[in-house]
N, C-alpha and C positions, 0 to 999 in steps of 0.2 A: 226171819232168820233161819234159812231151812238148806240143808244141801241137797239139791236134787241128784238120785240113780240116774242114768241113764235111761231105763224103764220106764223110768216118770215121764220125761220129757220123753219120748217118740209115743208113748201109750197116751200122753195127754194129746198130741198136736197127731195124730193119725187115728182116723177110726178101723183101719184096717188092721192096727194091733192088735190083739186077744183082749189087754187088761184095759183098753180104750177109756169105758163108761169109768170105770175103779180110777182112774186115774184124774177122769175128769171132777168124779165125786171130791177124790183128795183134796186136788187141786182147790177146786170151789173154796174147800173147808177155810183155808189158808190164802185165799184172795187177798191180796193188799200188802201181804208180806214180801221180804226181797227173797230172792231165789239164788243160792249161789252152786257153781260147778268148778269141777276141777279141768285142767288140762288133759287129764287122762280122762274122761268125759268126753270129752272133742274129739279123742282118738276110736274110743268106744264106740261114736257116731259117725261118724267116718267109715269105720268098719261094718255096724250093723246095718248103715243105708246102703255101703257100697255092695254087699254080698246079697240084697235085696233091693233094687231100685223101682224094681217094678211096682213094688206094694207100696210104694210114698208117691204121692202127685200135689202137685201144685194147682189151684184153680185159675190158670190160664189156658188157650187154646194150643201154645205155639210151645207149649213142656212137653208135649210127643216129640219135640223136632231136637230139642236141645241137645249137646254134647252128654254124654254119663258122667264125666266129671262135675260136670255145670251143674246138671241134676240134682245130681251129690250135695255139693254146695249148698244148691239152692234150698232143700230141703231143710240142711241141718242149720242154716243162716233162717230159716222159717222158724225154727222149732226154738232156736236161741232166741230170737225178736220178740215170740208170741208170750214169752213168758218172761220176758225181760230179765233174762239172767244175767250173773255178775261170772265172770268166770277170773279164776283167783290165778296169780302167774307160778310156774314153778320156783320155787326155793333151789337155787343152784349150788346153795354150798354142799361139799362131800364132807361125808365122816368116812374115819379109818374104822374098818373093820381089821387090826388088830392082828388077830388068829391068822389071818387070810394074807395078810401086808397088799392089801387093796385098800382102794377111796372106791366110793357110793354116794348117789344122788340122797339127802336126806330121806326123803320120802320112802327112799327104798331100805333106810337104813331101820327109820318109824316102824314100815312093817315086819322087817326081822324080828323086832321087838314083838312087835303086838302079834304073832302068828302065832306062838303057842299057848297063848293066853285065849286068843278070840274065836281060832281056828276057822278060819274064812278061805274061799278059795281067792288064787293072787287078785286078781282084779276086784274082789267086796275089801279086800283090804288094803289095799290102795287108796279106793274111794274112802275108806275109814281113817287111814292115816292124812289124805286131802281133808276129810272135815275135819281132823283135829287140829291142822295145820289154821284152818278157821276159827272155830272155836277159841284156839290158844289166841288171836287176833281179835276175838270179843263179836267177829260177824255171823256164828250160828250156835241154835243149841241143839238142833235137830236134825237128823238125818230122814231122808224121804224117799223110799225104795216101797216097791213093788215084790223083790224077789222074795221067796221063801226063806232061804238060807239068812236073810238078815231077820227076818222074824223068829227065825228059832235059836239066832243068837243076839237078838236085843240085851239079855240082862249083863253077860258077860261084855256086851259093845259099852253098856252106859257103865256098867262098874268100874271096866278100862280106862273109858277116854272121858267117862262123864254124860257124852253126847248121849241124847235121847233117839228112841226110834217112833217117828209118828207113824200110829197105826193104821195099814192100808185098810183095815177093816172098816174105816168109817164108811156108813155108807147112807 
């Protein structure tokens, strides 16, 4: 029951990553459990394979020849498969912000909340408000990142939302 970063999943399934082995170690730790992601995950990967395609390959011959978008795809449809991720759908309802006399996508609404509290840059909290989105659903207790910035706001993450941070340091 674990949310995977985005780090996770391309550092697990590419050894051309930097945090590669760290990932794979994590990973190991927690074999057998379900893996979940957010939508904004897929956009994440989307992004990080498209502005680097070169560094992801597939073990076939005819993935030199492919489309870049195909590539793209193909990659990030690898990286989802290899770890059998669940990926959770968006929450479409809006809430009013009020102040503003706008509607906002929950999630975005989550982390107006949680930003002065966890102080995370937009996209760690995002992912934070997706795993609570989870959590509150009974399907994680865990959040599973590579980056720094969530390690040095693990106590204020779990105090917030509950969620735990499993420590990349296992090794």
């Amino acid at each position: 029951m674990f949310y995977l970063d985005t780090d996770v999943i391309l550092a697990y399934n590419y050894e051309t990553e930097v945090q590669h082995w760290r990932a794979v170690n994590l990973i190991e730790k927690i074999e057998g459990s379900k893996f979940y992601a957010s939508p904004f995950t897929i956009l994440e990967l989307y992004c990080a394979v498209s502005r680097d395609i070169g560094k992801y390959k597939l073990p076939f011959s005819s993935f030199r020849e492919l489309k870049e978008e195909t590539k793209v795809k193909m990659v990030i449809e690898h990286a989802i498969r290899s770890l059998n991720l669940t990926v959770c759908s968006d929450d479409i309802t809006n809430k009013e912000v009020e102040w503003l006399g706008i509607k906002m996508f929950a999630r975005y609404f989550d982390c107006i909340a949680l930003a002065p509290k966890v102080k995370l840059r937009t996209g760690d909290i995002l992912h934070v408000a997706y795993a609570c989105q989870l959590k509150n659903e009974g399907k994680i207790e865990y959040i599973v990142s590579l980056d720094d910035d969530f390690q040095k706001k693990e106590g204020s993450i779990e105090r917030e939302t509950g969620i735990k941070l499993l420590q990349s340091d296992l090794q």
